[in-house]
N, C-alpha and C positions, 0 to 999 in steps of 0.2 A: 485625658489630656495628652498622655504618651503618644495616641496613636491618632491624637490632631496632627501633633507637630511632626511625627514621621509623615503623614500625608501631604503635608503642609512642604516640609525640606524634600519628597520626590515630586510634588509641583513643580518648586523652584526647581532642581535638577533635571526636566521636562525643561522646562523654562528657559534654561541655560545653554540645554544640548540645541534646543531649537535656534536663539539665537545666535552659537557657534556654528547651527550648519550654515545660516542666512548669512553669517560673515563669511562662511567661507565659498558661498553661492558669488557671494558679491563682490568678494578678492576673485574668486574666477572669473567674473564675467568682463571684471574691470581690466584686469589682467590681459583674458581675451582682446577686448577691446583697445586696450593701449598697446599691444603690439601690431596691429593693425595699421593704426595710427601714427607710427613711427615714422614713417615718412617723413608725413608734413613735419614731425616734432624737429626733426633733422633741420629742416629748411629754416621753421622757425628760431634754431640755435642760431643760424648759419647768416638769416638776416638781419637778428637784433641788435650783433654788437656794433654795428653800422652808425645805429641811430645817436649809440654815448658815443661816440668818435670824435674827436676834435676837440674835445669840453678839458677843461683844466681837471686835472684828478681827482678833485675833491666832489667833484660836481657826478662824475661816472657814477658812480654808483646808486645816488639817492635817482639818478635817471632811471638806470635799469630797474627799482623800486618803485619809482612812477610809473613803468610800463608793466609792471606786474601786477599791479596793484588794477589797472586798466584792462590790463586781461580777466584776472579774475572777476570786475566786474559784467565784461562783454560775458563771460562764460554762464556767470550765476544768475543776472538780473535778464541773460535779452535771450543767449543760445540755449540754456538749459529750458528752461518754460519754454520755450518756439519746440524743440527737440521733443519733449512729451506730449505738446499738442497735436504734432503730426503725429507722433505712434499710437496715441489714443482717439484721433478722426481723422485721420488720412496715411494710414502706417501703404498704401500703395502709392505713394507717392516717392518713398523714400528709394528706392531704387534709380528712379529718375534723378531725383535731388542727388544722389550721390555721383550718378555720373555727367550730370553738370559740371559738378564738383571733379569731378577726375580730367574731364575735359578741359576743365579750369586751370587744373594743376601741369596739365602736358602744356598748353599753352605761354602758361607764366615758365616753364621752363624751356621751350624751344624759342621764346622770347631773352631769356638772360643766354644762350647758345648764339644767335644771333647776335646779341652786342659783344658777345666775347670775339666773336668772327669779325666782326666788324671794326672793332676798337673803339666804340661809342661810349664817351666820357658820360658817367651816370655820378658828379660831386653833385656840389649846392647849387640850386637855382640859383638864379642872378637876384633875385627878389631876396633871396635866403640871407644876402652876402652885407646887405645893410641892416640887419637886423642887430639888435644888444643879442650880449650872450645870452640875460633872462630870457629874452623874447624867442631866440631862436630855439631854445631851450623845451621851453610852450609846444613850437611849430614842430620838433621833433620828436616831442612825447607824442602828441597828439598824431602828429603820423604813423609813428611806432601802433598804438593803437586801433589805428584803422586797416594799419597791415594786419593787425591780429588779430582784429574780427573775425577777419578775411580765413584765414589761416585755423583761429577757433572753431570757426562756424566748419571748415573740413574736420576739425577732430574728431569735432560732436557728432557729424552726422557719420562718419566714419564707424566713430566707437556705438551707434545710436544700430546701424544698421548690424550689430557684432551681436544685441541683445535685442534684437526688434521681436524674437520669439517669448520672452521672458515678460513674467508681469512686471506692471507699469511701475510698483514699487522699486522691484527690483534694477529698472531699467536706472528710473530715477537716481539710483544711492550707486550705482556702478557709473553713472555718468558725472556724479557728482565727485566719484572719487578719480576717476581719471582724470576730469577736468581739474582739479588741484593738487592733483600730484604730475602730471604732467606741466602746470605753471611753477610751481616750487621748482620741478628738478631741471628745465629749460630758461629760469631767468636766477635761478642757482649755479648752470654753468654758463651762462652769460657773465653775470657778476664777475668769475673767475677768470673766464676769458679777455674782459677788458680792463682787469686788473694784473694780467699776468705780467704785463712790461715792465709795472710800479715794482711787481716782484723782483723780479728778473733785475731792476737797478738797484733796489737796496741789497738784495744778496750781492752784487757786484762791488759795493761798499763794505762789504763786509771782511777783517782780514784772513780770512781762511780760502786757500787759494782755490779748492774745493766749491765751495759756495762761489767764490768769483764766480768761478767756469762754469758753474750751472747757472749764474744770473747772466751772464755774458750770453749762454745759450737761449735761455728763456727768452731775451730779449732779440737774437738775431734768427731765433724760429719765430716768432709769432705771427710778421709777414705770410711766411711759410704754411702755420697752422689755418690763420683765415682762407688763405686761398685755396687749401684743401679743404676744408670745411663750407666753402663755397659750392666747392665741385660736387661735393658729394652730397651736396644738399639740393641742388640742382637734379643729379644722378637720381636718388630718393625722390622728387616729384615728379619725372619719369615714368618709373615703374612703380611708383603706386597709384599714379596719375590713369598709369596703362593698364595696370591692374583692377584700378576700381572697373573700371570700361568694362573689363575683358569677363568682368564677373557678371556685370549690369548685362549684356551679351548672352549670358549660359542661362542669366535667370528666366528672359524673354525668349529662349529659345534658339537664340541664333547661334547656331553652335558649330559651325566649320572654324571659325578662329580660336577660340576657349578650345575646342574637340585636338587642334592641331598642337596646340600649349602641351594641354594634358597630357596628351600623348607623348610629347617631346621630354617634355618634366618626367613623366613615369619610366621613359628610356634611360633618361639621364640616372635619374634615382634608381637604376641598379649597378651602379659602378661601386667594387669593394669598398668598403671600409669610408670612400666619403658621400655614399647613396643619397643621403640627405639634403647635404651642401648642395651636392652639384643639380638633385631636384629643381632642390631651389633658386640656384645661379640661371639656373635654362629657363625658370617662370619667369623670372625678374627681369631678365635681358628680352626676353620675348616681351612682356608687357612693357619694356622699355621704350622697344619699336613701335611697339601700338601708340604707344602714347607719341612719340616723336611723329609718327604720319599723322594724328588727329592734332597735336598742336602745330605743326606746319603747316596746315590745313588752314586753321581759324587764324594763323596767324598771318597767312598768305590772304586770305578773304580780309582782313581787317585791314591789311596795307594797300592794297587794290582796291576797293570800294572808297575811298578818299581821294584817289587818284581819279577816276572814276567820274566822281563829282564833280570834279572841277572841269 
């Protein structure tokens, strides 16, 4: 009987070590994958608090919860299953898929470059303007949603393309765990973001003059905070826009442009003590460029071709 249950208790301890490596297979590979992904997550911050704007305060927040709640659906029932069907019968597609995807991303950002040049009012339709709060309420969840399809659908194939080597199990439980921990931690600082003003005025009610001056601030940075968090959400679909490209490029062999990066990046990265950073600063800004000539590009063809027509 002794030497069932010692059998028995280094099974289980077998048992254990195995599923502690697979966790930490799958923190890695999630890991990998979500800083990849980081990008778009940026953008995604950068676009959503947009949506609860305008709504009486009470109303913010159960919004941003509507729209997470609709991400996570878009992630689990439509992107995740589409995501393991391509890596399990068409994983040579996914290169292409992604740099649509990047293509997609330089575009939608040499497009909000553009209306910032321009000064192009992007408030509420005129349709939007007769709507009940409920209703409008509806039309801007529902929006929010279809932006984060959009938006989803790059994470996934993103993070998809980080483990496209790994089994499909694996693939699966790393995609699943990016996918919901990247919704918690991007409509967790949304939340916080379009609730920071509510902050910033009750601390300014408060008699400690301390607290004032910090709601006082909270409230005359927040302006401040979006429009930087615009920029560099913008900046972020850029170069990873130009990056996914630049990678899609090296995989197919085309390699004078990626060959030119590397080499700049690997110059860069031996400068003392910040060899890393500035690696990194030289890839990002180069794939910055890539992406701004390909989204000036589709964006110049899509304005022209309607002209065109007529």
């Amino acid at each position: 009987m002794s030497f069932g249950l010692v059998a028995l208790l280094d099974d289980v301890a077998g048992i254990a070590k195995l599923a502690a490596a697979s966790l930490d297979d799958i923190a890695g590979a999630a890991g990998k994958a979500g800083v990849k992904a980081a990008g778009v997550v940026v953008d995604d911050t950068a676009v959503t608090p947009g949506y609860a704007m305008g709504f009486t305060p009470d109303r913010e927040l159960p919004i941003v919860f509507k729209i997470a709640m609709g991400s996570l659906r878009n992630k689990f029932l439509f992107l995740l299953p589409g995501a393991l069907l391509l890596s399990a019968f068409a994983a040579w597609a996914i290169t292409p898929i992604l740099m649509l995807g990047g293509a997609y991303l330089a575009y939608e950002a040499t497009e909000k470059i553009l209306e910032a040049l321009h000064g192009e009012d992007t408030g509420d339709a005129p349709e939007e303007l007769a709507l009940s709060s409920a209703e409008l309420e509806t039309v801007k969840v529902a929006g929010a949603v279809r932006t984060d399809l959009i938006l989803s659908a790059e994470i996934m194939a993103i993070a998809l393309g980080s483990v496209e080597t790994q089994p499909l199990a694996l693939q699966a439980a790393a995609l699943a765990v990016v996918g919901f921990a990247l919704t918690v931690g991007v409509y967790g600082v949304v939340g916080l973001i379009v609730k920071m003003d509510d902050i910033g005025l009750n601390l300014a009610r408060r008699g400690s003059r301390v607290l004032q001056a910090v709601g006082a601030g909270l409230v005359r940075g927040m302006p401040i905070v979006m429009d930087a968090l615009t920029q560099v959400g913008t900046a972020a679909m850029l170069w990873v826009g130009g990056g996914i490209l630049v990678h899609g490029l090296e995989h197919f062999g085309l390699t004078p442009m990626p060959g030119w990066l590397n080499a700049a990046s690997a110059w860069a990265g031996q400068a003392p003590g910040v060899g890393g950073l500035a690696a990194w600063a030289v890839f990002a800004a180069g794939s910055a460029v890539v992406g701004l000539v390909v989204g000036g590009a589709i964006a110049g063809a899509l304005h022209v071709l309607p002209r065109r027509g007529h």
